[in-house]
C-alpha positions in Angstrom: 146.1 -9.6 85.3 147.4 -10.8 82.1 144.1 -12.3 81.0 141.7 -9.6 80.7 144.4 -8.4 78.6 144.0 -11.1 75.8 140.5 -11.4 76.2 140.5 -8.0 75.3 142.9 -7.8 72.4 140.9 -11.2 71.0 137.9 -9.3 71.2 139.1 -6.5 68.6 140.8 -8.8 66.3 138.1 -10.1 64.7 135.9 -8.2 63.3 132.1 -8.7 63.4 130.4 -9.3 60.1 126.5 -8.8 60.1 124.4 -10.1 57.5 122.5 -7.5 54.8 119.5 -8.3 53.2 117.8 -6.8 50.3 114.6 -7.0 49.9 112.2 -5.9 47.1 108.9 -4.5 47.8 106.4 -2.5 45.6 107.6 0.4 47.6 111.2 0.0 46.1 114.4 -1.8 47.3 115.4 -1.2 50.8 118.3 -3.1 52.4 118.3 -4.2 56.1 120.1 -6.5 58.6 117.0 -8.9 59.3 115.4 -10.9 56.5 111.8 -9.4 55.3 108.7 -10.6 56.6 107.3 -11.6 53.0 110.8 -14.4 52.8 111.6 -12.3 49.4 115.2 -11.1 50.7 118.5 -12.2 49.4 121.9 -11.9 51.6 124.2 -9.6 50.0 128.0 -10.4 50.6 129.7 -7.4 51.5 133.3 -7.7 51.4 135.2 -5.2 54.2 137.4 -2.7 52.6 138.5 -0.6 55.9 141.7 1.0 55.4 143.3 1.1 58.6 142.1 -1.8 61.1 144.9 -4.7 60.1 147.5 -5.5 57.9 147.2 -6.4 54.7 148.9 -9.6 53.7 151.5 -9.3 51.1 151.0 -12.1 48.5 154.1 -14.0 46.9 153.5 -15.5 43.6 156.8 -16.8 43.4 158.0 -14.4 41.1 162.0 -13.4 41.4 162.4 -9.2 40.5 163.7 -10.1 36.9 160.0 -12.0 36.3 158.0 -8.8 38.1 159.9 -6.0 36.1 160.1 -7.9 33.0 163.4 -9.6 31.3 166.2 -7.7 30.5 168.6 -9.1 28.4 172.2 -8.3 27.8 171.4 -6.8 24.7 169.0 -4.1 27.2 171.6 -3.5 29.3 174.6 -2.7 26.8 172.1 -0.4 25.0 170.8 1.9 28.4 174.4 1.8 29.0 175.7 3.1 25.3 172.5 5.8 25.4 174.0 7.4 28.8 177.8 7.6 27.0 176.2 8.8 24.0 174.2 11.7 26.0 177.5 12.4 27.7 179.3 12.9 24.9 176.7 14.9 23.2 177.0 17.2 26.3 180.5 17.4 26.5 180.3 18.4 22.2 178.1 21.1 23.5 180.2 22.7 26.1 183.2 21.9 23.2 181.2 24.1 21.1 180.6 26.7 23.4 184.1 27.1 24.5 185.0 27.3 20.6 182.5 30.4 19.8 183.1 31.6 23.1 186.9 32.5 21.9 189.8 30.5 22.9 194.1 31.1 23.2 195.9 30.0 20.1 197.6 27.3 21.9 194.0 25.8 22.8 192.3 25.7 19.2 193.9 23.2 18.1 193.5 20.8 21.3 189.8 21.7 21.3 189.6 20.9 17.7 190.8 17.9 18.1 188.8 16.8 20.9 185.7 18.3 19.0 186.6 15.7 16.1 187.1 12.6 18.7 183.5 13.0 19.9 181.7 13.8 16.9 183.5 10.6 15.3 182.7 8.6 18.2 179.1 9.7 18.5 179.1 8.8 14.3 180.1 5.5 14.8 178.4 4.4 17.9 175.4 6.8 18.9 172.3 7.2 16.5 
């Protein structure tokens, strides 16, 4: 019982590959799978692109992900990390801001003031 069973699945797994010809007559270029009569064909590799019938094997080069993505230095990372603080801090200036035309309580001013002056000397000193 189990034998017809691999049989089977050996038939499907590989695939048949039949041969095409071209050939060149007066008539024009025709392609067929059986050689012309006049012995003027040539056998045309045809490679099989079916999406669908097997798995395509993944290829290792021997690559690591730092060598796929490209290096990334220290340098690169300090400055992606600096770029999101300074867009935080340019957000938080913003809302600041909006608070401070928006109208405020005496007793807040000052504070917000303050706070406005922290971020806009920090993003002067280490944002661009």
């Amino acid at each position: 019982m189990r034998y017809p069973f691999i049989i089977l699945a050996l038939t499907f797994a590989f695939p048949l590959q039949a041969a095409i010809y071209r050939c060149e007559t007066p008539a024009g270029t025709s392609f067929q799978e059986t050689p012309c009569a006049e012995g003027l064909s040539t056998e045309v590799k045809v490679e099989d692109y079916r999406i669908g019938t097997r798995a395509v094997p993944k290829v290792d080069l021997g690559l690591d992900k730092e060598a796929r993505h490209g290096p990334r230095s220290y340098m690169q990372k300090a400055r992606k990390q600096n770029d999101r603080a300074c867009f935080s801090k340019k957000q938080q200036l913003e809302t600041l801001q909006w608070k401070l035309r928006k109208g405020y309580k005496a007793s807040a001013g000052e504070h917000m003031r303050q706070r406005r002056r922290q971020i806009e000397d920090y993003m002067r000193t280490l944002c661009r």
